[in-house]
ZATI-788406 format. One record per atom (N, C-alpha, C): z, x, y; residue in one letter. Coordinates in steps of 0.1 Angstrom, whole numbers, plus 5000, padded with zeros to 4 digits. Atoms other than C-alpha are relative to their C-alpha. Example, Ala and Ser with C-alpha at 12.3 -4.5 7.8 and 13.67 -1.06 7.14 Angstrom:
2
500050094988A507851234955A500050095012A500049914989S507151374989S500849925011S
***
This chain:
652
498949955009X357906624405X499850154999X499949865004X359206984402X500250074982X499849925011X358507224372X500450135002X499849935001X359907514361X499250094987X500550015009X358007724337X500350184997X499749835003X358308074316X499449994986X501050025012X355408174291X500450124993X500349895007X355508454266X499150014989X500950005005X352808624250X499750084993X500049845011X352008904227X498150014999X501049994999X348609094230X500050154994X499749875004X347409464219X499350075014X499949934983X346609504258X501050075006X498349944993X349009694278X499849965014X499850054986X349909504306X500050045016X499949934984X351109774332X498650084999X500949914998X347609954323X499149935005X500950074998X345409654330X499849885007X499850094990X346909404352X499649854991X499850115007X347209024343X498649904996X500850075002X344008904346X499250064986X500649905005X342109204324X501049964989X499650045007X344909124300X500049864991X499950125004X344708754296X498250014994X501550035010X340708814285X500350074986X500349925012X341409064258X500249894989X500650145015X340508864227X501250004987X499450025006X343908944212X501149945001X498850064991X346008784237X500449834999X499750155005X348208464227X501349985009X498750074996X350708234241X500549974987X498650025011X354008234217X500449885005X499050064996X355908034237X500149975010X499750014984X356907844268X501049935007X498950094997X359607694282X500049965015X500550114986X359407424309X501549874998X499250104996X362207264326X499749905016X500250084993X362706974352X500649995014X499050034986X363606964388X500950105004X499549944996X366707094393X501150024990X499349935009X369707354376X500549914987X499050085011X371307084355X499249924990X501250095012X368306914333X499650094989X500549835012X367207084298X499150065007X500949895002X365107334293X499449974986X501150035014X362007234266X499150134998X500649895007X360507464244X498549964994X501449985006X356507504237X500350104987X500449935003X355807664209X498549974991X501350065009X352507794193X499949944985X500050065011X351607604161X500150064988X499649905007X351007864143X501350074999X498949955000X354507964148X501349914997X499550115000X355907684144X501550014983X499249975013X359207714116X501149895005X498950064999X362507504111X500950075009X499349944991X364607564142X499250085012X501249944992X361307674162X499049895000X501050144999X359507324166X499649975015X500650034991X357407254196X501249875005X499250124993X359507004220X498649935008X501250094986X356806734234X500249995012X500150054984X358606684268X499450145005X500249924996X357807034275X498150035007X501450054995X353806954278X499949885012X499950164995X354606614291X500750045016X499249954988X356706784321X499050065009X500949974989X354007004330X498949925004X500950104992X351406744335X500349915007X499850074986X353306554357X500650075009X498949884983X354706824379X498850015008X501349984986X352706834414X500950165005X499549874999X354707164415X500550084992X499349925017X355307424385X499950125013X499449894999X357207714397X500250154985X500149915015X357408054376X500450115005X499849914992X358508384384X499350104997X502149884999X354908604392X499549864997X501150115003X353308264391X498350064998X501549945005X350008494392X500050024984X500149995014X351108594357X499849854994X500850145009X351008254344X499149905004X501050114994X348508094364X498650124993X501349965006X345608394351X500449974983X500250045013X347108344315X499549874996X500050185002X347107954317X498849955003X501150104995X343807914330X499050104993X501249955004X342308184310X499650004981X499850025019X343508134269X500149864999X500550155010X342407774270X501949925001X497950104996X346907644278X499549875004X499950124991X346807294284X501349944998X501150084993X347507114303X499650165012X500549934990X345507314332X500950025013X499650034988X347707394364X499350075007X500449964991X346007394397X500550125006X500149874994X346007704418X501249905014X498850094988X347807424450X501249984990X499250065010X350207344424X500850094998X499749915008X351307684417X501750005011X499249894989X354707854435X500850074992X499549915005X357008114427X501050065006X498949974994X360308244429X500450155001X500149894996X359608594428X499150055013X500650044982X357308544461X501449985008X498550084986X360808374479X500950144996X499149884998X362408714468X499750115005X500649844994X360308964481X500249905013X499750064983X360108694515X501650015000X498849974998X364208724512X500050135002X499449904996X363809124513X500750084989X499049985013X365509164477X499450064988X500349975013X364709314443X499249894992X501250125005X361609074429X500150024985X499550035012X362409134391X501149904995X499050115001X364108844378X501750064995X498749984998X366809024367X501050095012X499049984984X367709224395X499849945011X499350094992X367808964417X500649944997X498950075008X369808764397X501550095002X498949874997X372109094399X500349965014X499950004980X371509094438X501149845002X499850134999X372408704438X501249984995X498450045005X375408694417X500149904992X500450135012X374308454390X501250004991X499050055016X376508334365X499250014992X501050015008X373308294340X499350094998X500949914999X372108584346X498950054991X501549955013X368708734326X500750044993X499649945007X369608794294X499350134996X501149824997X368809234289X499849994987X500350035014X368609144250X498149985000X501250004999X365509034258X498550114999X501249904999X363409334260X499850054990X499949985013X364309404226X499049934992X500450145000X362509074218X498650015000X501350024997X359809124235X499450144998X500649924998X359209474224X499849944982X500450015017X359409304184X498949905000X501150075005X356909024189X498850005011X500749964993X355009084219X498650135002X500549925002X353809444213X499750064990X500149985018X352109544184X500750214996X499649885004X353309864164X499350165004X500349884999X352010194159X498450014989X501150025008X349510064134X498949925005X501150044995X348209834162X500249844990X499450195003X349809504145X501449954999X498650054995X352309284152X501149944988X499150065012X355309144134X500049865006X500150215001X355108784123X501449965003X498350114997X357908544136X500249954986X499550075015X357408414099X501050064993X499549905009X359008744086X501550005006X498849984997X361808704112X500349925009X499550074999X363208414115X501049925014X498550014995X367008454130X499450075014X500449944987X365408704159X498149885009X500750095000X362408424163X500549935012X499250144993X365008154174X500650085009X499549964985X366508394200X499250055008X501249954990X363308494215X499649855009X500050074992X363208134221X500749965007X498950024992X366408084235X499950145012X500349894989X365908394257X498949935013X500950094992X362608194271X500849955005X499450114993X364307924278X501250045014X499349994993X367108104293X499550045017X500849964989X364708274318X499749865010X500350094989X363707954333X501749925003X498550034992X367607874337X500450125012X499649894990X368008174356X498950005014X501249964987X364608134378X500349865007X499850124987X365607764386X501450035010X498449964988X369607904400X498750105012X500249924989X367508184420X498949905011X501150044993X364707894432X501149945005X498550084993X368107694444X500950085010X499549924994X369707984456X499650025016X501149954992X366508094475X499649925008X500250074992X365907744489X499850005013X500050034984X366807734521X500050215008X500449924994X365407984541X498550094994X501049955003X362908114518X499349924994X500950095010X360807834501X498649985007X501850015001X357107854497X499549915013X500750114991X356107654530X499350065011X500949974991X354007664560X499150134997X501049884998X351807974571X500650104983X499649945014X353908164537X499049944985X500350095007X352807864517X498450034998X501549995002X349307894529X499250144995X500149855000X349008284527X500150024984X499549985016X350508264488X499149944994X500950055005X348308024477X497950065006X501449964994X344908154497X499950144991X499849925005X346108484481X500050004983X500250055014X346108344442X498549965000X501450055004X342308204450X499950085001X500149904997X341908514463X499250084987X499949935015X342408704433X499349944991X500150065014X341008444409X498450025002X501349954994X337608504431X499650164989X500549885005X338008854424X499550155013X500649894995X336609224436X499150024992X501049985007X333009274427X500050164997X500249834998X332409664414X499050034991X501549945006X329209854399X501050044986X499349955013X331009874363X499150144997X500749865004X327710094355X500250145005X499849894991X328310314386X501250074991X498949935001X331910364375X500350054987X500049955014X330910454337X499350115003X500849894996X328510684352X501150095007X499049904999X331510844371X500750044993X499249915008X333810874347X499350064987X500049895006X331611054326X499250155004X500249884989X330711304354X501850064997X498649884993X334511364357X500950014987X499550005014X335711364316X499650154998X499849845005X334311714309X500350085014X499349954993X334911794345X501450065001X498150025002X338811714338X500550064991X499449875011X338911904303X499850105001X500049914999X337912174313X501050055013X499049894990X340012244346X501249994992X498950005007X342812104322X500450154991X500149875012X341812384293X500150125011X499349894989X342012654327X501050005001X498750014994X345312524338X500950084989X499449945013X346512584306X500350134996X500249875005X345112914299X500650025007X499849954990X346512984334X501850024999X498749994999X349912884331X500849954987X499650005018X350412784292X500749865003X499150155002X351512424307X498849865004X500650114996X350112074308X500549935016X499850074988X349611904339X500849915001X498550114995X352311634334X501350085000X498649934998X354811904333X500350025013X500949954988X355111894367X501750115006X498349924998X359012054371X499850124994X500749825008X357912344346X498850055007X501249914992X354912414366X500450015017X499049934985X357312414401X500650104997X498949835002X359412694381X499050074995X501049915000X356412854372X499450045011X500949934989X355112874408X501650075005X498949904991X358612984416X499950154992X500349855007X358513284391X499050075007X501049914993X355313364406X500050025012X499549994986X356813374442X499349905009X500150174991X356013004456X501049934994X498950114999X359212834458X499449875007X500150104994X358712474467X500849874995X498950085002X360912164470X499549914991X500250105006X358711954449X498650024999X501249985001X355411894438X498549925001X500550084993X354011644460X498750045010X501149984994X351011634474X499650065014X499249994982X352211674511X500350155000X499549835001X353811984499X499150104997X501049915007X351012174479X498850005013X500749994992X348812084508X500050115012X499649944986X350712264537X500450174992X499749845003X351112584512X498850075006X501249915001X349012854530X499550104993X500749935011X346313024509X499750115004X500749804998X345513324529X501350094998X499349865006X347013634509X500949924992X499750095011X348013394482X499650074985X500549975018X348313554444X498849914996X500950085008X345013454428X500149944992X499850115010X346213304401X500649885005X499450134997X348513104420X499349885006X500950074990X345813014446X498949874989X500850015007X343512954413X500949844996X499050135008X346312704397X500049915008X500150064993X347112534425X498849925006X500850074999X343712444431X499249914989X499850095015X343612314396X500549854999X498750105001X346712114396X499349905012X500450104987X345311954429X498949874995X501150085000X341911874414X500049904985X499450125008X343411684382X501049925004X498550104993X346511474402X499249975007X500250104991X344011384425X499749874995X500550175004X344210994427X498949935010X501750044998X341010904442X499749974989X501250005010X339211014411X501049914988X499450115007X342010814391X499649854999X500250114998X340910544407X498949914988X501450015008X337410544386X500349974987X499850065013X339410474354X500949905002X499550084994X341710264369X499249845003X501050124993X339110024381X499449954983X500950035014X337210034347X501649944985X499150105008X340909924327X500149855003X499450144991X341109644353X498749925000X501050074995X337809524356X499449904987X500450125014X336909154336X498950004995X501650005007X333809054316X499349945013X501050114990X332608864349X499650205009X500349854992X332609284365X500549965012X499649964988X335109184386X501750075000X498549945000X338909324395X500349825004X499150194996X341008984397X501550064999X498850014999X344509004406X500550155006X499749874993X344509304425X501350025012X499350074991X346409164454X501649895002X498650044995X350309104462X500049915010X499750124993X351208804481X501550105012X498649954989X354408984508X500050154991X499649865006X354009304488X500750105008X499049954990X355309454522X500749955004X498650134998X358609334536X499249965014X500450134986X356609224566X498749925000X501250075004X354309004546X498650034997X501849945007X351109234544X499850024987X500349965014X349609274512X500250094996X500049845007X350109584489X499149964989X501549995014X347209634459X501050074986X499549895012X348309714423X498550034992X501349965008X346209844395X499050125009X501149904993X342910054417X500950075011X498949964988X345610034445X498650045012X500750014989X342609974471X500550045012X499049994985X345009994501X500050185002X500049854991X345210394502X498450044990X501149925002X341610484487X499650075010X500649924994X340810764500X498750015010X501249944989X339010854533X498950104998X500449935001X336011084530X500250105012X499449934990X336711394552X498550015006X501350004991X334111484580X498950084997X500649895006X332611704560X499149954988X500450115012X332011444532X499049905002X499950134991X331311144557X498249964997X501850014999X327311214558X499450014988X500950025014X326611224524X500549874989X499150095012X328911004506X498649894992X501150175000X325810674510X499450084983X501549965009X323310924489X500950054991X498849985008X326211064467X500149934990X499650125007X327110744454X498649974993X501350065010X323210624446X499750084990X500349885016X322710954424X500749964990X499150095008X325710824408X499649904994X500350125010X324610504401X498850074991X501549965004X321310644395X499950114985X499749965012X322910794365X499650184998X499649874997X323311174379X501350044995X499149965005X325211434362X500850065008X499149964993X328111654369X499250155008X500649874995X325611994376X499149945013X500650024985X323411814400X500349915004X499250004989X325811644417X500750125005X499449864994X327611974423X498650105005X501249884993X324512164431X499549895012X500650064989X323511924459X500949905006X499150104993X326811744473X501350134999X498849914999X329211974462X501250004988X499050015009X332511994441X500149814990X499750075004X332111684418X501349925006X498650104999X336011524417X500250005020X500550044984X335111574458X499549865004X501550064999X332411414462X500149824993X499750155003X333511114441X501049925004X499250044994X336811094456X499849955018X500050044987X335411054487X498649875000X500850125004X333010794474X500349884994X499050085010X335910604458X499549885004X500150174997X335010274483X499049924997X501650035004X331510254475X499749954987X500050055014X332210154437X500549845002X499950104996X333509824453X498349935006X501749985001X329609714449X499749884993X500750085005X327909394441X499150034997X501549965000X325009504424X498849935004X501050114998X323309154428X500149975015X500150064986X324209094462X500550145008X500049954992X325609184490X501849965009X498550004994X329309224510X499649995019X499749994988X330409114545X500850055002X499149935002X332509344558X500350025019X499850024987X334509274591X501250085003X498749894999X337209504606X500749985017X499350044985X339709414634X499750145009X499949904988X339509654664X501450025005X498949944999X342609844666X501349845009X499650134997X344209494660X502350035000X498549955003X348109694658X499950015015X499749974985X347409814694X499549915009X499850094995X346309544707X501249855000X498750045001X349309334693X501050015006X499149924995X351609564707X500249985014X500050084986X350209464739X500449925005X499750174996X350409144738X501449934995X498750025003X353809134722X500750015014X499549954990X354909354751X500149945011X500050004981X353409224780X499250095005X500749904990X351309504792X498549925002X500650154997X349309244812X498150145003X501049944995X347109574825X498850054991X500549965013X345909684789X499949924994X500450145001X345509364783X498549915001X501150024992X342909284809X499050134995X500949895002X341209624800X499249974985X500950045011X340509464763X499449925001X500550115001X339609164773X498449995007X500749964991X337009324797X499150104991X501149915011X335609524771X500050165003X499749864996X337109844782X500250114988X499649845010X336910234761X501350005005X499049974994X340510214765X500550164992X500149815005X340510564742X499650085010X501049854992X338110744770X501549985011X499750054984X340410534800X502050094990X498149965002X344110684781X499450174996X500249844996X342311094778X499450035013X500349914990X341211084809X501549975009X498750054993X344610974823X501050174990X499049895005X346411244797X499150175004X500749874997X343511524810X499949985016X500450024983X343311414850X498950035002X501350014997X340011344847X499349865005X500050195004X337911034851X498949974990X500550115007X336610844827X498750034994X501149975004X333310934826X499750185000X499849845004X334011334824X500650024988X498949965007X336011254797X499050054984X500649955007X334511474766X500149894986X499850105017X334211324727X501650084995X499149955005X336811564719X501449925004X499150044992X339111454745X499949844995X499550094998X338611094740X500649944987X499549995014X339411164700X501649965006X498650015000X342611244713X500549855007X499850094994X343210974735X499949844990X500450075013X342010744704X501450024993X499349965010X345210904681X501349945008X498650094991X347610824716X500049814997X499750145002X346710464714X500049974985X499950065017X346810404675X501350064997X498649925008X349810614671X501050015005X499150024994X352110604699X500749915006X499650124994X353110264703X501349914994X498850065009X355910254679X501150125000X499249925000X358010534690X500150144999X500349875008X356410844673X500650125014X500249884991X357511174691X498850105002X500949934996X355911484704X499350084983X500449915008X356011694672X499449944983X500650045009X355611434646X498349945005X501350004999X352211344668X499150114995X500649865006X351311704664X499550004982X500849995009X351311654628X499349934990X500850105001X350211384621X498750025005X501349984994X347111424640X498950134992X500749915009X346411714617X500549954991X500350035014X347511584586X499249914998X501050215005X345311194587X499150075004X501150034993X342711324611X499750184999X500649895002X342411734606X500050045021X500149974988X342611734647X501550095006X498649944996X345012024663X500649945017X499749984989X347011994689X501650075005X498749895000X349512274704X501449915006X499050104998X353212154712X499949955016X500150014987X352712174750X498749855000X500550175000X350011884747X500449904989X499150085016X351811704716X500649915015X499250034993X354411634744X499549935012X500350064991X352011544770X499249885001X500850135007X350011304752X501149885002X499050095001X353511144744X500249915014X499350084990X354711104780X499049945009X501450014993X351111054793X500249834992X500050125007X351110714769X501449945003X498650084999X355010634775X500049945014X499750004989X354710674811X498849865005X501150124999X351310424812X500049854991X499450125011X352910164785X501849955001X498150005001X356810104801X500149884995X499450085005X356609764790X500150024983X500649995011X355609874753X501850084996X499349955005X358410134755X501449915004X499250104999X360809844773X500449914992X499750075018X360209644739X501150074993X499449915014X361709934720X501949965004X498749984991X364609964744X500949834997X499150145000X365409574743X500649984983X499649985012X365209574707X501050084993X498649925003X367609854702X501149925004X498950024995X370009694725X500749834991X499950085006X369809364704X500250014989X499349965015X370409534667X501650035004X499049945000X373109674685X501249885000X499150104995X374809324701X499949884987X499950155004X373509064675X501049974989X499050015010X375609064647X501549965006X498650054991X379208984673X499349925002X500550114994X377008674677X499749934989X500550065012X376208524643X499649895002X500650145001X373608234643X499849975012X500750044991X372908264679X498950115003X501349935002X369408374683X499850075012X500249944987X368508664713X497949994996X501649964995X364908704729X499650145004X500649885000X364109034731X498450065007X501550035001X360208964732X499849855005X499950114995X359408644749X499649904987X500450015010X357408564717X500650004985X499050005019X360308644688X501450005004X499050004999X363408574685X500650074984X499249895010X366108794666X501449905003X498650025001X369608674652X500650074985X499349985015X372108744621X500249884995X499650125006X372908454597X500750104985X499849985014X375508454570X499449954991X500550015010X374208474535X500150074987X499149975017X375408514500X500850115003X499349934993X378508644516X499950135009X500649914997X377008854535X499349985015X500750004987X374808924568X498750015000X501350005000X371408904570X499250035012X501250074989X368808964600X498749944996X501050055000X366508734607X498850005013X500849944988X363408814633X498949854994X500750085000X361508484639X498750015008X501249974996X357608524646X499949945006X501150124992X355108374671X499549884986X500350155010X353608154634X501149964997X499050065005X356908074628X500750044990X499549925017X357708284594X501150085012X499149904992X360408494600X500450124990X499149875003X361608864590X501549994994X498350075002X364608884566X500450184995X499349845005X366809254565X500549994995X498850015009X369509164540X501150105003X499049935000X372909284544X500250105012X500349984991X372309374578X501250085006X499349914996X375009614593X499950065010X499849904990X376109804624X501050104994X499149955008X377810094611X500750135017X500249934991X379610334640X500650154997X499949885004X380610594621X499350124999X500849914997X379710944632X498750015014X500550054987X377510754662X500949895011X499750074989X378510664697X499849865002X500550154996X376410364701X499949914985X500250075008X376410274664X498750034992X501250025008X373510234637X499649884993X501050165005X371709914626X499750044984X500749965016X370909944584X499849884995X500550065007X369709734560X499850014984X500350025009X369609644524X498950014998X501449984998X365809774512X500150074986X500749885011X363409974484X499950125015X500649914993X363610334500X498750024999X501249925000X360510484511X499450104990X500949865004X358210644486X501449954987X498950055010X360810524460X500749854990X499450155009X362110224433X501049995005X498850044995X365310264443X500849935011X499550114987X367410014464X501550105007X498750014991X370010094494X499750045012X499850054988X371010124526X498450095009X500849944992X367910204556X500049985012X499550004983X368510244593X498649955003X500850114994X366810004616X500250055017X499949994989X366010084651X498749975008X500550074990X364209944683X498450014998X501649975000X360810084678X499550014988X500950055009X360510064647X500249894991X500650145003X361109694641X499149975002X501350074989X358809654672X498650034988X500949985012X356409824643X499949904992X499650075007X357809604618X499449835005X500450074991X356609334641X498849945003X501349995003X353609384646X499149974988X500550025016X352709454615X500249874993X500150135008X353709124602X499149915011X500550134996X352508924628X498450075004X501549945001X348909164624X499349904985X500650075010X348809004586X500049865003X500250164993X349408644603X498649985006X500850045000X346608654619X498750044994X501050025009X344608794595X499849904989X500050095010X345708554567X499349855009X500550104995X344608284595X498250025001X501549974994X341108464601X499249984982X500749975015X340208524561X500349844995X500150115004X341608114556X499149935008X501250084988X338908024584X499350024995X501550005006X336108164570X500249944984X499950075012X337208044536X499549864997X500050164998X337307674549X498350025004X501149974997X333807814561X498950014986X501249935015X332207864522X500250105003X500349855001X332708224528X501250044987X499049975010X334208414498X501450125001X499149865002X336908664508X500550044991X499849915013X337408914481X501550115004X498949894997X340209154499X500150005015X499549984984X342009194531X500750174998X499849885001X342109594532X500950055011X499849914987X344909704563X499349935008X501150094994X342409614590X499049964997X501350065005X339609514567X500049904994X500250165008X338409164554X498650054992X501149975007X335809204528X499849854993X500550125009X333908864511X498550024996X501549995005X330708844491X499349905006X501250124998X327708684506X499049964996X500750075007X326508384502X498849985010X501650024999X322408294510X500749915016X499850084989X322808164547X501050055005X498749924986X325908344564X499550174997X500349894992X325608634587X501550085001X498549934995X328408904598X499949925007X499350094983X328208694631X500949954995X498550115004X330008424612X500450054997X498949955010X332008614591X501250075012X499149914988X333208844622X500549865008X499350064996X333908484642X500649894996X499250025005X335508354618X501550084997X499149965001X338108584611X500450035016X499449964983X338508634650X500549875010X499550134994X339608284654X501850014998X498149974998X343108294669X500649864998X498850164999X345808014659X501149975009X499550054988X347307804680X501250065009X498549924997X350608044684X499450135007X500549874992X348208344697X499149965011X500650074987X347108184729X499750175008X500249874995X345908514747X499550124997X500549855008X345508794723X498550024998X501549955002X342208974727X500150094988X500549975017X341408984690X498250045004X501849925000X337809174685X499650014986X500449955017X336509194648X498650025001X501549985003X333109374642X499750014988X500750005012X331409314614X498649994995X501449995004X328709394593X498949974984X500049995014X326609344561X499550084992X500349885011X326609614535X499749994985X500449995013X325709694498X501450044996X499049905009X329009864489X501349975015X498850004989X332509874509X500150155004X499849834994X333010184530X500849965017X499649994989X334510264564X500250115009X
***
């Protein structure tokens, strides 16, 4: 039997500061209310409430318990939110973790706005979320200003519409799980990936709490005092950050924004001292690295671990995204950093201040920001830590076809030295460290379209490595000209955004391995790109537009880049083929991290190309690396490679 369920709770935690699990421990945190319906759109909706809340016209409904313990399925929307609340404030009855699914999952796998009420918007609901609601939940949910809440005793009339609001919510999440059915519902490889990803989380990320009390009180008077500079400097606080762009323009630095990207590429030589001075200010409080170090310490439970760190499709092509610490972009240490970070970090633990860490490592908020990975730290034990081998470029291959780069992995070839000595006309074994850097940046970076000049800066913005336009360009066609089936992909793929749509519902091959079609859907067009595991790619509202272009434009319904905002984003040949990849890269890692799972191994995080789990007495990296390097039945061929090792701390 199917449930539907919608909890509300009122705590003096703040939710978006501390994520769901860190919230459901705080010792102030209660279930109000819950509303649990049956099956499907047309059955009540039963109301829990707590007992203590309990008033005439606010009475607990029994089926509402009685429903969830016989459902072999309770649905919710963020089932992570009510699966850490439900299993951690004592709710009964208990729902399993298999048991769990969610209809804000089936909307990010549709491609759509994951808030219940804007997809309900998106969808076209008749029932839609009621926006009253937040009203509601800003009177009994959040406490005041004094730090306490208002009694439902005191207010009655707004009481009984917080519970009708509940309730309504699970009318609105059963139309979108109805809606969402067919084509997006919780099953196979999705099914397993959503659920593996909830144990996931409930496991946890182990981290050195002490280490990271020890950091942040290295970087607390660090931070008031560049603050109290900034200040004196420019008479403004660091969240001003628009007032302190017209302040660098007065001082003759105009700039479009005051983005990290931008302040970086300002050059400093013959730079006003003050501006130089500010600017290196403003840099060293916005950096988020050292954010991280409080960040971790709001999030982190009484067990000392992070729980619920980890998005289930957080990218539209199934890979995870991180909230809270936001693990996924922690900071690289630069090459400069790289050799000290190990001993860095032990002073740290070791309960070293901010003067000698700076007298013997260097700039503090440095020094920790490039130590950010290493607070990911079992004190008592110890981490396996396995990492695909440039598992995107070899994908790419084997999507492709390139049968010769193929053989070269499977043979255990430097194919970095074997693609610079081909872009330097050398051989192989002349080929320098510098040179085979580059050759290294061609195969990780050019396999999805990139040009000559965005290689160029790219290669110095990630990696600090130059290179003039004259080799930018030759790198390019050196890699295009030794990869035609790779760049052949791109080429088919374009020609297929361009034709599929005049074909609705019949599916093209492009890739021998995926198929691409359009399907109507909620009046509308959709693409759908079906993988080697079978999941498929969904672009919403899918479009050729030929206005202004000859051959047309491919777009898509999306969140822009670097942005909350939803609308239209152009779609083209090489960088689906990306798009591609990349999902069918988290496929087989969601298959390699459920292998070793079935193995007793604990995986804690799937980092990008990293798998991290804590070890248990008896497993080796060996297992852990051939476990995650076991290919499923749909990757017959792919020379997958994962090395792994076991460490004290996460790093890379």
């Amino acid at each position: 039997m199917t449930a539907h369920v919608d909890i509300e709770t009122r705590s003096r935690s703040d939710l978006t500061k501390v994520g769901a699990y860190r919230y459901a421990h705080d010792p102030s945190t209660e279930v109000l209310m819950a509303a649990v319906g049956e099956g499907g759109t047309g059955s009540l909706v039963h109301l829990w409430v707590n007992p203590k809340y309990e008033m005439d016209g606010m009475r607990s409904d029994p089926k509402a318990l009685e429903i969830l313990r016989r459902a072999d399925k309770v649905y919710a929307h963020n089932a992570p939110f009510e699966n850490a609340i439900m299993s951690t404030v004592g709710f009964d009855p208990f729902i399993p973790i298999c048991n769990w699914r969610c209809t804000q999952a089936m909307a990010r796998m549709a491609g759509i706005p994951e808030s219940l009420e804007k997809c309900a918007e998106y969808l076209g609901l008749d029932g839609m979320k009621d926006s009253k609601g937040k009203a509601l939940i800003k009177m009994f949910s959040i406490p005041g200003e004094d730090g306490e809440f208002q009694s439902p005793h005191d207010h009655p009339v707004e009481w009984r519409q917080f519970g009708e609001y509940c309730k309504q919510d699970v009318v609105v999440e059963r139309m979108v799980d109805e809606k969402l059915d067919k084509g997006f519902r919780l099953e196979g490889i999705n099914l397993e990936t959503f659920l593996f990803t909830m144990r996931m989380n409930d496991t946890g990320i182990p981290v050195n709490v002490q280490a990271l009390k020890n950091a942040e009180a290295i970087l607390d008077p660090v931070m008031k005092t560049a603050q109290k500079k900034f200040t004196e400097l420019t008479g403004l606080n660091i969240t001003q950050r628009e007032k302190i762009r017209l302040w660098l323009d007065c001082m003759g630095l105009p700039l479009d924004n005051m983005q990290a990207a931008t302040l970086n590429a300002v050059p400093r030589t013959g730079l006003d001292p003050v501006v130089d001075r500010a600017l290196t200010l403003y840099s060293q409080l916005s950096y988020v690295a050292t954010k991280k170090i409080y960040s971790m310490l709001d999030w982190v439970c009484p067990d000392g671990m992070l729980h619920g760190v980890f998005k289930f499709y957080g990218a539209g092509t199934g890979r995870w995204s991180a909230g809270g610490p936001q693990l996924q972009n922690a900071k690289k240490a630069t090459p400069a950093m790289r050799p000290i970070t190990h001993e860095a970090y032990q002073y740290i633990c070791e309960g070293g201040d901010a003067e000698g860490l700076s007298a013997i490592y260097g700039d503090p908020v440095e020094v920790i920001a490039s130590s950010i990975r290493h607070f990911v730290h079992s004190p008592e034990g110890e981490l396996l830590d396995g990492d695909y081998n440039a598992i995107e470029a070899r994908l790419a291959c084997w999507l492709a076809g390139e049968t010769g780069a193929l053989t070269q992995y499977r043979q255990g070839h430097d194919r970095y030295r074997w693609m610079a000595s081909r872009i330097f006309k050398v051989a192989p074994a002349a080929v320098t460290p510098d040179q085979r850097e580059l050759g290294k940046r061609a195969i990780l970076g050019l396999g999805y379209g990139m040009g000559a000049e965005k290689f160029k800066t790219s290669c110095w913005d990630q990696y600090k490595v130059f290179v003039d336009d004259a080799m930018a360009a030759r790198v390019k066609d050196t890699f295009r000209s030794t990869h035609p089936k790779i760049v052949g992909a791109w080429r088919s793929l374009d020609k297929c955004l361009l034709h599929v749509q005049a074909t609705s519902n019949l599916y093209f091959s492009p890739l021998s391995m995926v198929k691409v079609a359009t399907v109507g859907w909620n009046e509308r067009y959709r693409l759908v790109v079906t993988l080697p595991s079978g999941r498929s790619l969904s672009y919403p509202d899918f479009m050729i537009s030929e206005s202004g272009h000859a051959d047309g434009r491919a777009s898509y319904f999306g969140q822009l880049p670097l942005s909350t905002a939803w609308g239209r984003i152009e779609l083209w040949g090489s960088k689906l083929f990306e798009n591609i990849c990349q999902a069918v890269a988290a496929d087989v890692m969601s298959h390699g991290a459920r292998k070793a799972e079935s193995q007793w191994m604990l995986p804690v995080a799937l980092i990008h190309d990293q798998a991290l789990a804590i070890k248990r007495e008896g497993q080796t990296a060996a297992m852990f690396a051939t476990a995650l390097s076991d290919l499923p039945p749909w990757a017959v061929g792919l020379p997958l490679k994962v090395e792994a090792k076991t460490t004290p701390f996460y790093s890379k």
